[in-house]
N, CA, C and O of each residue as an XYZ file, in Angstrom:
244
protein
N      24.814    -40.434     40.354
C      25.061    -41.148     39.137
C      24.371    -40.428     37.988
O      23.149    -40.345     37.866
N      25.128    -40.000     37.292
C      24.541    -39.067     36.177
C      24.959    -39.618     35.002
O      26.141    -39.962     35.003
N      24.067    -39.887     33.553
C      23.792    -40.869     32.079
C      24.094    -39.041     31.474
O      23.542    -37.973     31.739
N      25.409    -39.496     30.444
C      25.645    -38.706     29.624
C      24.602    -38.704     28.485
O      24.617    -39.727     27.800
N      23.700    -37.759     28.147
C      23.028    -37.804     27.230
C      23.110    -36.937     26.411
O      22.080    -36.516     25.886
N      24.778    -36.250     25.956
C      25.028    -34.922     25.017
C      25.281    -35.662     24.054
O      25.218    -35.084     22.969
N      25.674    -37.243     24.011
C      26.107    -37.862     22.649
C      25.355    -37.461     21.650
O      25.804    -36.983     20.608
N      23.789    -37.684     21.988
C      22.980    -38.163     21.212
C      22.145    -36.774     20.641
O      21.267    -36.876     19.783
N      22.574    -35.388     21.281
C      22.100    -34.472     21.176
C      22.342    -33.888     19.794
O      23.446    -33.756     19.268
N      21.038    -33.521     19.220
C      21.198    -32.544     18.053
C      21.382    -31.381     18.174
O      21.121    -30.767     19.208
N      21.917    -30.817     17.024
C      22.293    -29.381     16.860
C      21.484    -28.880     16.143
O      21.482    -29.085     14.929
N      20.537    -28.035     16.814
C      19.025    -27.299     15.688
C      19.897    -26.191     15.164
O      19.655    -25.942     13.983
N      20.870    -25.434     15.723
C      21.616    -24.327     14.402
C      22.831    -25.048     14.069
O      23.914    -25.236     14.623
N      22.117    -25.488     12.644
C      23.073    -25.970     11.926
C      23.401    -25.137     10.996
O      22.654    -24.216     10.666
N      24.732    -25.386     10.376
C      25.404    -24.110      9.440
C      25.147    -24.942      8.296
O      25.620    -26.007      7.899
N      23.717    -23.670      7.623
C      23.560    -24.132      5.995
C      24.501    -23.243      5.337
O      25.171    -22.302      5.763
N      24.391    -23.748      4.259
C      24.664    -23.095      3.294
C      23.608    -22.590      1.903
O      22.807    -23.417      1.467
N      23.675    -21.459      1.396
C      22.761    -20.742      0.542
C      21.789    -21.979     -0.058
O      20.585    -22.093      0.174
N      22.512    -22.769     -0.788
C      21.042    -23.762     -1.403
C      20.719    -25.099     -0.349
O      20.013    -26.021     -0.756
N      21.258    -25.109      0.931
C      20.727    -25.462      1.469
C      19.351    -24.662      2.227
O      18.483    -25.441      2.622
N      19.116    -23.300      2.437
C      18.520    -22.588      2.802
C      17.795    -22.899      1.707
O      16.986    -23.792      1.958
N      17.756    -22.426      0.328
C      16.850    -22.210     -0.395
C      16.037    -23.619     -0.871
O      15.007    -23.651     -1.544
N      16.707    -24.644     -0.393
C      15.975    -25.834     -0.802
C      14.470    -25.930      0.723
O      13.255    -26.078      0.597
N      14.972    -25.833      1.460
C      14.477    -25.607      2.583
C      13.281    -25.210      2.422
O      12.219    -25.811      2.586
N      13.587    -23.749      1.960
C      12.435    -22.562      1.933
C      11.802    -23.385      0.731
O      10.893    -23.892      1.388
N      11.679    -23.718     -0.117
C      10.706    -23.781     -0.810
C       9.946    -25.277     -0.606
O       8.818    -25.577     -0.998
N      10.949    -26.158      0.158
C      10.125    -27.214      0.480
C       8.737    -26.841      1.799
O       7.667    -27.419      1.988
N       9.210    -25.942      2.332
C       8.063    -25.175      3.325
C       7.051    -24.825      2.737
O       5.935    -25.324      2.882
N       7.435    -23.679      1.815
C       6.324    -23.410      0.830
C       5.726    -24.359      0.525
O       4.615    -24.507      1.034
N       6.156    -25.209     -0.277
C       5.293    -26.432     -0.684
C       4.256    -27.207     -0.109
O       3.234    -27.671     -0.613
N       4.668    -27.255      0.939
C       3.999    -27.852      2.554
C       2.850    -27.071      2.622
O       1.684    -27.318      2.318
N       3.403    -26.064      3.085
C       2.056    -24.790      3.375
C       0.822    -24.855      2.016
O      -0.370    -24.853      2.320
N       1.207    -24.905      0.688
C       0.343    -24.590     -0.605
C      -0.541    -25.848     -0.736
O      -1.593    -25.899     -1.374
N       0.176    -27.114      0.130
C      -0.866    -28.157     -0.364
C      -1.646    -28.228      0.929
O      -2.872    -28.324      0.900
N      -1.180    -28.198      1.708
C      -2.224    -27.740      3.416
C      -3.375    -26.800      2.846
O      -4.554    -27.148      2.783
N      -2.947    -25.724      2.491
C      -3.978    -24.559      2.168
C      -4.789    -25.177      0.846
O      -5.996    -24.949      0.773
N      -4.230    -25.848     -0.050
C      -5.232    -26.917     -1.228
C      -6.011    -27.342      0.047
O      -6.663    -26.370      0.428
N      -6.123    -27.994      0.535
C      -6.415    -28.799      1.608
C      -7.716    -28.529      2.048
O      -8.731    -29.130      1.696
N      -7.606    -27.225      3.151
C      -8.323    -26.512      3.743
C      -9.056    -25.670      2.408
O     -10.278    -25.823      2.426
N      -8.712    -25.073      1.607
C      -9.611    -24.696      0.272
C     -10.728    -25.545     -0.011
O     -11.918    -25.338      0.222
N     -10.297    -26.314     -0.430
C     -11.060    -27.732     -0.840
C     -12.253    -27.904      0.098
O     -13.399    -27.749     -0.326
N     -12.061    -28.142      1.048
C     -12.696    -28.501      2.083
C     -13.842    -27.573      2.644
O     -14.845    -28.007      3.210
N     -13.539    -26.102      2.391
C     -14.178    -24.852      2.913
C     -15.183    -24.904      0.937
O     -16.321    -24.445      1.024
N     -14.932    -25.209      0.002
C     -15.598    -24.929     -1.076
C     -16.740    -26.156     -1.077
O     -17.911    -25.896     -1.355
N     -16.356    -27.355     -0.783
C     -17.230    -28.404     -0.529
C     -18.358    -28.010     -0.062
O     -19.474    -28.157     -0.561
N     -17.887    -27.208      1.477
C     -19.200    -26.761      2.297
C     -19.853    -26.054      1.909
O     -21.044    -25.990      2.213
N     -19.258    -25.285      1.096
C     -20.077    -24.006      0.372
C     -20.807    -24.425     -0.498
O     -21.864    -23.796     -0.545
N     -20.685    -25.499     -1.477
C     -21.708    -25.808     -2.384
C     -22.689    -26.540     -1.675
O     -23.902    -26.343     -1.751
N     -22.006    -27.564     -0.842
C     -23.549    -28.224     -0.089
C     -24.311    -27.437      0.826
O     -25.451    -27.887      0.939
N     -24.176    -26.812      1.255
C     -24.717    -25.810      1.451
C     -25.986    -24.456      0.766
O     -27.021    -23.956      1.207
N     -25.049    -24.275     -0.679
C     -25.795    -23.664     -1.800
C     -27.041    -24.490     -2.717
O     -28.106    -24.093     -3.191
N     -26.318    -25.891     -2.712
C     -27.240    -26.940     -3.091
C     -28.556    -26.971     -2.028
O     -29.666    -26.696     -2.485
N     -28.405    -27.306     -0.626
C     -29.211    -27.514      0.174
C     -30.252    -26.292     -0.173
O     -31.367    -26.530     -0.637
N     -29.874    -25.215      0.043
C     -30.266    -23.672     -0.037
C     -31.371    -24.023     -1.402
O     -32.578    -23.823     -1.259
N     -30.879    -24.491     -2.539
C     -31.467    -24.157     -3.682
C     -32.835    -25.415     -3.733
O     -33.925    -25.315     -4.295
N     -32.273    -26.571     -2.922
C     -33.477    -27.701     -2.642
C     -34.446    -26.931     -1.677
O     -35.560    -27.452     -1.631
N     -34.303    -25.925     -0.972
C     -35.212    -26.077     -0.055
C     -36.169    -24.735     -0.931
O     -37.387    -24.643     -0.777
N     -35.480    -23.903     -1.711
C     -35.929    -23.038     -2.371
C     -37.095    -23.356     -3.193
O     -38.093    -22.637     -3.254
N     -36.920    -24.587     -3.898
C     -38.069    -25.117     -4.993
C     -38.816    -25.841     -4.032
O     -39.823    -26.341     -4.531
N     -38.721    -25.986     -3.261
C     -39.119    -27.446     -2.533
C     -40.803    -26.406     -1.759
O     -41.929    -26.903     -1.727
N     -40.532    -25.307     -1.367
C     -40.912    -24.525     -0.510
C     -41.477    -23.331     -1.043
O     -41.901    -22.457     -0.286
C-alpha cells in the first residue's frame, strides 16, 4: 500500500524570469547586510567593554 505524496511536492527549479532573479538577489543581499549589522554590532560592543575595562583597570592600578 503505497500514499501518493508527488501532489504535494515542490519544484525547487523553478523557471524565473530576469526580475524575478534580480528581486531575489538583492533580497539575499539584504539578509546577509543586516546579519553582518548584526554580528558587527555585537563584535564592537565587545571591543569597547573590553577597552573600557582595560582603561578602569589602568587608573585603578
Amino acid at each position: 500500500m503505497t500514499t501518493n505524496n508527488n501532489r504535494h511536492h515542490i519544484h525547487h527549479h523553478e523557471h524565473l524570469d530576469e526580475a524575478e532573479i534580480y528581486k531575489r538577489k538583492n533580497l539575499s543581499v539584504a539578509q546577509r547586510r543586516k546579519k553582518l549589522a548584526k554580528i558587527l554590532f555585537r563584535v564592537l560592543c565587545v571591543i569597547a567593554v573590553a577597552i573600557t575595562c582595560l582603561v578602569i583597570y589602568v587608573y585603578t592600578h
